[in-house]
C-alpha positions in Angstrom: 1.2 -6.2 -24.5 -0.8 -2.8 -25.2 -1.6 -1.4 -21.8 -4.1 1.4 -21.5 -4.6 3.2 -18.2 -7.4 6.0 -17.2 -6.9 7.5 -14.1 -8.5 10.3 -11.9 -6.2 11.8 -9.7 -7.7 15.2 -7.8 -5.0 18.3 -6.5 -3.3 16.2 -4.1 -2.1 13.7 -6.9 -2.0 10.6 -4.7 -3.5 8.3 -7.7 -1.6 10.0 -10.5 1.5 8.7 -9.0 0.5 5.6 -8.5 -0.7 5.9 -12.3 2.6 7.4 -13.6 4.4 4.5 -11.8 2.3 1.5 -13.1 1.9 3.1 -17.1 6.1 3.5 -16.9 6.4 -0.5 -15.6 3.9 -1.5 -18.5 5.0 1.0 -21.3 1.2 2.1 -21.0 -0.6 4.8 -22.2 -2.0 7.0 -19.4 -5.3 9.2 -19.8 -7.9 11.4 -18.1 -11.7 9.7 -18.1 -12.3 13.2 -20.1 -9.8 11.4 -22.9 -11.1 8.1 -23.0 -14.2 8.8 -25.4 -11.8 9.2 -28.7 -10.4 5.9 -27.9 -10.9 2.8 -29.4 -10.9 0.0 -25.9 -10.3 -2.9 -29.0 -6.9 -1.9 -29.7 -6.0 -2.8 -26.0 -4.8 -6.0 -23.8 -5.0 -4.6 -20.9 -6.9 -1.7 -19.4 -6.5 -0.1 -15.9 -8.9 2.0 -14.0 -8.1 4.0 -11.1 -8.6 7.3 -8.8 -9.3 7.9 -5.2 -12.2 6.6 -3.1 -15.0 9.0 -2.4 -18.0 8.2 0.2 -16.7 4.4 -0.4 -16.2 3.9 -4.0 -14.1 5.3 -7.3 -14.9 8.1 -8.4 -18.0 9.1 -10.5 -15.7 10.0 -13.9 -14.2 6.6 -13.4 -17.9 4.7 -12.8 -18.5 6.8 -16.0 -15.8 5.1 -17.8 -17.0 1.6 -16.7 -20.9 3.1 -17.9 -19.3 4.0 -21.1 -17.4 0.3 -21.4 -18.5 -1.7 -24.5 -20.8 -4.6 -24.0 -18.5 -7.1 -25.1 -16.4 -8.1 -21.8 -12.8 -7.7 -23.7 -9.8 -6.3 -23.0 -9.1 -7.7 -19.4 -9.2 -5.3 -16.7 -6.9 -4.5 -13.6 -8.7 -2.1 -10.9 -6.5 0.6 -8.3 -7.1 3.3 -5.8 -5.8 5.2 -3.1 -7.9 6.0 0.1 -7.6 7.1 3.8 -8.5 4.0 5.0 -7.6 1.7 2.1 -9.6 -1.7 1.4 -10.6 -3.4 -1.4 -14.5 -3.6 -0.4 -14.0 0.0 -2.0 -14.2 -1.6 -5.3 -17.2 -3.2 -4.8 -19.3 -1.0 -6.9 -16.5 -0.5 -10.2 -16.2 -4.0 -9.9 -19.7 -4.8 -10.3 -20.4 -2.5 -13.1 -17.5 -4.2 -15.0 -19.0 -7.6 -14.2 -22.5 -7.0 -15.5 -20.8 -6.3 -18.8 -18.8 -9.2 -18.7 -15.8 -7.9 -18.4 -13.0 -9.8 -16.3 -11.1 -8.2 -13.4 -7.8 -9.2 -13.4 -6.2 -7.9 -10.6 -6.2 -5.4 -7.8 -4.5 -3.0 -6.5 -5.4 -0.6 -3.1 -3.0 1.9 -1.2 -3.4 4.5 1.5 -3.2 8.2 0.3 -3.1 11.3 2.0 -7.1 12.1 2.5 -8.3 15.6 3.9 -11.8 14.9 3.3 -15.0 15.2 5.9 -13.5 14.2 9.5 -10.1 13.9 8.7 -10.3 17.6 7.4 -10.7 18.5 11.0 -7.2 16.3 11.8 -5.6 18.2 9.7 -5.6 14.4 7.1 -4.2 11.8 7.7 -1.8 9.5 5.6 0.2 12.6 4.9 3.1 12.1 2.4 1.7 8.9 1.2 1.6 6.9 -1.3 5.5 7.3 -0.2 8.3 5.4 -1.2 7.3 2.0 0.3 3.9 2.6 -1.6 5.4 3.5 -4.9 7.3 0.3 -4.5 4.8 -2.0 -4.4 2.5 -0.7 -7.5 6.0 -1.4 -9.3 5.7 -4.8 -8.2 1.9 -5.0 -8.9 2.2 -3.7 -12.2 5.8 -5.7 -13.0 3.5 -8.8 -11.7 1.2 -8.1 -14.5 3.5 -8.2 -17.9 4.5 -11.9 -16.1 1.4 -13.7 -18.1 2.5 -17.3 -19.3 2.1 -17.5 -23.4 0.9 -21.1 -22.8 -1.7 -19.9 -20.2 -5.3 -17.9 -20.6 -5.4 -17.6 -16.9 -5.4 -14.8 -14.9 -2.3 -12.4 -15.1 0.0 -13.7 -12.6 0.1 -11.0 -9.7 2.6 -12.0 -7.0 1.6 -11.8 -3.1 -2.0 -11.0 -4.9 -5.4 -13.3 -4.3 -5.5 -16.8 -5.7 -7.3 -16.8 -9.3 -10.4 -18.7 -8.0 -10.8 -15.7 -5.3 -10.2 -13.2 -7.7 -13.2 -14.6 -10.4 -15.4 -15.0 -7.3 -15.1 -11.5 -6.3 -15.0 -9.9 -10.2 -18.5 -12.0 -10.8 -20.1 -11.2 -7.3 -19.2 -8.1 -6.6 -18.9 -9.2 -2.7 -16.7 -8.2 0.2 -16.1 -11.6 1.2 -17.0 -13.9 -1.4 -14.2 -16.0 -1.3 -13.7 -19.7 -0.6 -12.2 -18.4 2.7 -16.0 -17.6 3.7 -16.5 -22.2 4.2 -14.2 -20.8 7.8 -17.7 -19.9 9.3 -18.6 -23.5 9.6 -15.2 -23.8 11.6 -15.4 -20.1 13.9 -19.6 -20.9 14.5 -19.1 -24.4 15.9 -16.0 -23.7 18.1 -17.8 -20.3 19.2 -20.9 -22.2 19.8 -19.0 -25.0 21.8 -16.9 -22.2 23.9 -20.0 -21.0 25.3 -21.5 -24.4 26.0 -18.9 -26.2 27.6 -17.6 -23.2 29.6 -21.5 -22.2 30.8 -22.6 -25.9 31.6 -18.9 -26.0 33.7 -19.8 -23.0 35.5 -23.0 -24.5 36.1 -21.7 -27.6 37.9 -19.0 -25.5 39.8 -21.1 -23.0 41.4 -22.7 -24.8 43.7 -20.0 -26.9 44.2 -17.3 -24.7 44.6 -18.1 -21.8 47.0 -14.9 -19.4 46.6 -15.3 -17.2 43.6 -11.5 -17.2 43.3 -11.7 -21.2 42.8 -14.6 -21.0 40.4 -12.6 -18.7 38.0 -9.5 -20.9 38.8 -11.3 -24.1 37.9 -12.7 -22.2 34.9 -9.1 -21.3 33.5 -8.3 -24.6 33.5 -11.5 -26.3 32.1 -11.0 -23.2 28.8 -7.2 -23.8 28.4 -7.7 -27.6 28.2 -10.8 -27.0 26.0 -9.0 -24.4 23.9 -6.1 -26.7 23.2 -8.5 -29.7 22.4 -10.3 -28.0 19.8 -6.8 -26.6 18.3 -5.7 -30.7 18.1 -8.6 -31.9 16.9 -9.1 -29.5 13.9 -5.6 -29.7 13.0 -5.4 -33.3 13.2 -8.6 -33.8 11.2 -7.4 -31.2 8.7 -4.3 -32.5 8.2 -5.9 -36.0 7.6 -7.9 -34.1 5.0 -5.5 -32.1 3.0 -3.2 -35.5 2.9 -6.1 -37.4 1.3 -7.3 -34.7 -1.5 -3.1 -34.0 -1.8 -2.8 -37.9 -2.7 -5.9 -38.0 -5.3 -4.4 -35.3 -7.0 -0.9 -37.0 -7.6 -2.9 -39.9 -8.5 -4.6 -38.2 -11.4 -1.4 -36.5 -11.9 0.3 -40.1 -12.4 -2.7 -41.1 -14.7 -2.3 -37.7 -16.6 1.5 -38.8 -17.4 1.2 -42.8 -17.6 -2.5 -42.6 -19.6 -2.9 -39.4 -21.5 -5.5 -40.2 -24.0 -7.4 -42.2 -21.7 -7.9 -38.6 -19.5 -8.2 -36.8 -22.7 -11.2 -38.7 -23.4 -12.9 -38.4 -19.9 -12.7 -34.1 -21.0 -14.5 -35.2 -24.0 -16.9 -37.0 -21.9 -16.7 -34.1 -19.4 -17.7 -31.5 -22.2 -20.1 -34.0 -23.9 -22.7 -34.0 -20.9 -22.3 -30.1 -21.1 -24.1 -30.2 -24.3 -20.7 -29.2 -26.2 -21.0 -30.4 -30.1 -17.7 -32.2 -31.3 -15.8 -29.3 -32.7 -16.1 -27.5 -29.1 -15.2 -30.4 -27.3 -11.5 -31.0 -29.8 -11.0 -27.4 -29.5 -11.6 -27.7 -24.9 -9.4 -30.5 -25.3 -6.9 -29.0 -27.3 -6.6 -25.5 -24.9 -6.3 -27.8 -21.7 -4.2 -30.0 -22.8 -1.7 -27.5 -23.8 -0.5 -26.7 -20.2 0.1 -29.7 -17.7 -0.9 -27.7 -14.9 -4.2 -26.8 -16.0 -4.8 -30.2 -17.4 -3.9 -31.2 -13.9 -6.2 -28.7 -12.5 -9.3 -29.4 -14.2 -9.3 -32.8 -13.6 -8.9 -32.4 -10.2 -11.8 -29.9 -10.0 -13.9 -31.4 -12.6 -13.3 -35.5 -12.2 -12.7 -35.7 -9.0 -14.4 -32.5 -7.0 -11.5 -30.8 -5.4 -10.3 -27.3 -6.2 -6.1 -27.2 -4.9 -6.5 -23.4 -3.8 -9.5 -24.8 -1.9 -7.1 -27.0 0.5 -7.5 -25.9 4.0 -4.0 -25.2 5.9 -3.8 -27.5 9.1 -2.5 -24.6 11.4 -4.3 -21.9 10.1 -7.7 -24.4 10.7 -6.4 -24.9 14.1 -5.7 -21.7 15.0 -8.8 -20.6 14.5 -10.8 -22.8 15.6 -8.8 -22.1 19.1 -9.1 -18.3 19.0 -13.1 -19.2 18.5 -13.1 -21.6 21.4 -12.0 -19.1 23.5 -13.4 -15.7 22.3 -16.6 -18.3 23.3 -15.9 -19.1 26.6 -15.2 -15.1 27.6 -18.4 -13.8 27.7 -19.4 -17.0 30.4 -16.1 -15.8 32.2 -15.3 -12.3 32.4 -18.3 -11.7 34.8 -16.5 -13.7 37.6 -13.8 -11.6 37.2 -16.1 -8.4 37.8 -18.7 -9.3 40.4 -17.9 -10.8 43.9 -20.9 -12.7 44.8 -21.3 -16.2 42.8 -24.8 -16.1 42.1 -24.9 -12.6 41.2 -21.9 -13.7 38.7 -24.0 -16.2 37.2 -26.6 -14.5 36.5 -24.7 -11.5 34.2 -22.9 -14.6 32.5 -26.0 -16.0 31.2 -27.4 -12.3 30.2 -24.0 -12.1 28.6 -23.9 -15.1 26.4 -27.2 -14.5 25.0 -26.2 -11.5 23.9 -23.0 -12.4 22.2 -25.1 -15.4 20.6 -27.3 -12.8 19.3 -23.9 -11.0 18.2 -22.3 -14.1 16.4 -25.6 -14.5 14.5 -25.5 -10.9 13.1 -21.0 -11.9 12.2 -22.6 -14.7 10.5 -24.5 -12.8 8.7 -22.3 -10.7 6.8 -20.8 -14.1 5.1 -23.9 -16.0 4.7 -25.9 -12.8 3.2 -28.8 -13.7 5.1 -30.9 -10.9 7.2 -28.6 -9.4 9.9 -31.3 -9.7 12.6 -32.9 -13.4 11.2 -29.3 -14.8 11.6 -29.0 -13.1 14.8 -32.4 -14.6 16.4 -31.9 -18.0 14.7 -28.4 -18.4 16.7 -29.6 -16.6 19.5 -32.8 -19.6 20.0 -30.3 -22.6 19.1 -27.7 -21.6 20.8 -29.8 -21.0 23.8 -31.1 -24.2 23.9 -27.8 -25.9 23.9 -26.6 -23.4 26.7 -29.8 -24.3 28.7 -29.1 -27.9 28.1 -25.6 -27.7 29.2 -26.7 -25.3 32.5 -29.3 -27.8 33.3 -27.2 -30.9 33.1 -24.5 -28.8 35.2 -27.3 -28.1 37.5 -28.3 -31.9 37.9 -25.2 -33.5 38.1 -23.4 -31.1 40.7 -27.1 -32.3 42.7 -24.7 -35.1 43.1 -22.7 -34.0 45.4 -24.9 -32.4 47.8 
């Protein structure tokens, strides 16, 4: 595999060793930017760009480089950096420039480095003596990770401990900080948010009037959240589980039909590719690269027959979890002012101010996934959200009427 790298590095030579390391691990050829306009990209597999992060992306000789790229979306690309605060959003802007020319971003790679820079020039840096040992270590493994591409597959280049390969072409078309299939867990963290903050405010509602003591408000209210919390952790993990087990089961049943039936499942591809608008010849030649590898086979059939993806597959626990941790980061807000102020109705009061401002809150969270406007998303959870805590802090009103 021909490897090409261009890296930046500036006096303190944080990327450059990160560069040396990965161009000895791939036999690569390591330049300047200033170097790469007397080379010819075409006689490469593989190309890496890298340097340090400056005011939240690469640096401009590397953005030059990507400027400077040929229109034609070939070699494959890997991406690397080194920064104070290290974080892949940093790539945002390299990795969109590569996209719009259709090139494909393999893989990624982010470390901390000893940074000097603005503020931290005042601390005197921080991340001094890094990229260290443990760093250096771990572009090895990156960059050993990337000669382990299987002949029989045109995926991605395998990159161990990395993102899965449907994450990765999400985030080299996009261009987003989280535009991942892990962004569906807002559907999960909104609803047990919204439900801490309903259940606990319609509770403390009831109890109010019909507890007097503060202290057995906020013991009644412990109990009510830890019950809650642990109900919400059940039910999603159940009802997870439940999922995964079904989506698991159709994909060993195509897997079965893939083994026992072959050219019956060769011919729904055909089919597949047919109402594409793919002529013969393209749809033999589909056919042909698909079929070559059973795990591919296996995957598009899953994703294309039957609609499910395998990285896609939530995790029970992880589901569970947090959906929990939502519950109660919901129910604080209606809480913590007990804790605070002695008189009850006083209490009450700040709780209800508080949870319609951590609606508000939640609505602008939301927003960074969704990519809606910060302060619609913010009003639109603040006004439903509202209504549902009203509900529940009328009903608590009416029913602790009860017993009076």
């Amino acid at each position: 595999m021909r490897v090409l790298i261009i890296c930046h590095s500036t006096k303190t030579g944080n990327t450059d060793k990160i560069g040396r390391v990965m161009a000895e691990c791939l036999n690569a050829r390591l330049v300047k930017p200033s170097e790469f306009n007397a080379l010819n990209v075409q006689d490469y597999d593989l190309i890496g760009l890298g340097s340090g992060i400056f005011f939240g992306k690469h640096h401009s000789d590397i953005l030059q480089v990507a400027e400077k790229l040929p229109r034609f979306g070939k070699p494959d690309i890997f991406i690397f950096s080194t920064a104070g605060i290290s974080l892949f959003s940093w790539h945002k802007t390299l990795r969109t420039l590569l996209y719009d020319k259709r090139y494909r971003v393999v893989a990624e790679f982010s470390c901390p480095g000893f940074d000097s820079y603005g503020v931290f020039g005042i601390l005197g840096g921080i991340n001094k003596g890094r990229p260290g040992n443990k760093e250096i270590e771990k572009a090895m493994e990156f960059a050993l990770g990337l000669r382990k591409r299987p002949d029989s597959c045109n995926d991605a280049f395998y990159n161990p401990g990395f993102e899965n390969p449907s994450a990765k072409r999400l985030k080299a078309w996009h261009g987003e900080e989280w535009h991942t299939s892990k962004g569906r867990i807002i559907r999960d963290i909104v609803y047990a948010i919204d439900t801490g903050l309903v259940t606990t405010v319609s509770f403390l509602a009831g109890v109010s009037i019909s507890l007097i003591s503060r202290e057995k408000i906020i013991l009644a209210a412990i109990i009510q959240i830890v019950a809650g919390t642990a109900a919400i952790f059940f039910g999603s993990y159940i009802s997870t589980k439940a999922q995964k087990h079904f989506f698991e089961n159709q994909i060993e049943r195509e897997r079965r039909e893939i083994e026992e039936d072959p050219e019956k499942e060769k011919w729904e591809i055909r089919q597949i590719f047919e109402e594409m608008g793919f002529n013969e010849n393209e749809r033999e030649i589909a056919v042909s690269r698909i079929t070559a590898n059973k795990e591919r086979w296996l995957k598009f059939m899953a994703q294309e027959e039957i609609g499910i993806s395998p990285e896609f597959i939530d995790n029970p626990f992880e589901i569970g979890f947090i959906s929990a941790v939502s519950f109660l980061i919901g129910a604080l807000p209606a809480i913590l002012p007990f804790f605070a102020v002695s008189d009850v109705r006083e209490a009450m009061m700040i709780s209800a101010v508080s949870v319609l401002s951590f609606l508000f809150f939640v609505g602008m969270f939301k927003s960074r996934i969704t990519k809606i406007k910060w302060f619609i998303s913010g009003f639109e959870t603040l006004l439903f959200g509202s209504l549902s805590c009203g509900l529940g802090f009328t009903l608590g009103r009416i029913a602790s009427g009860f017993f009076h």
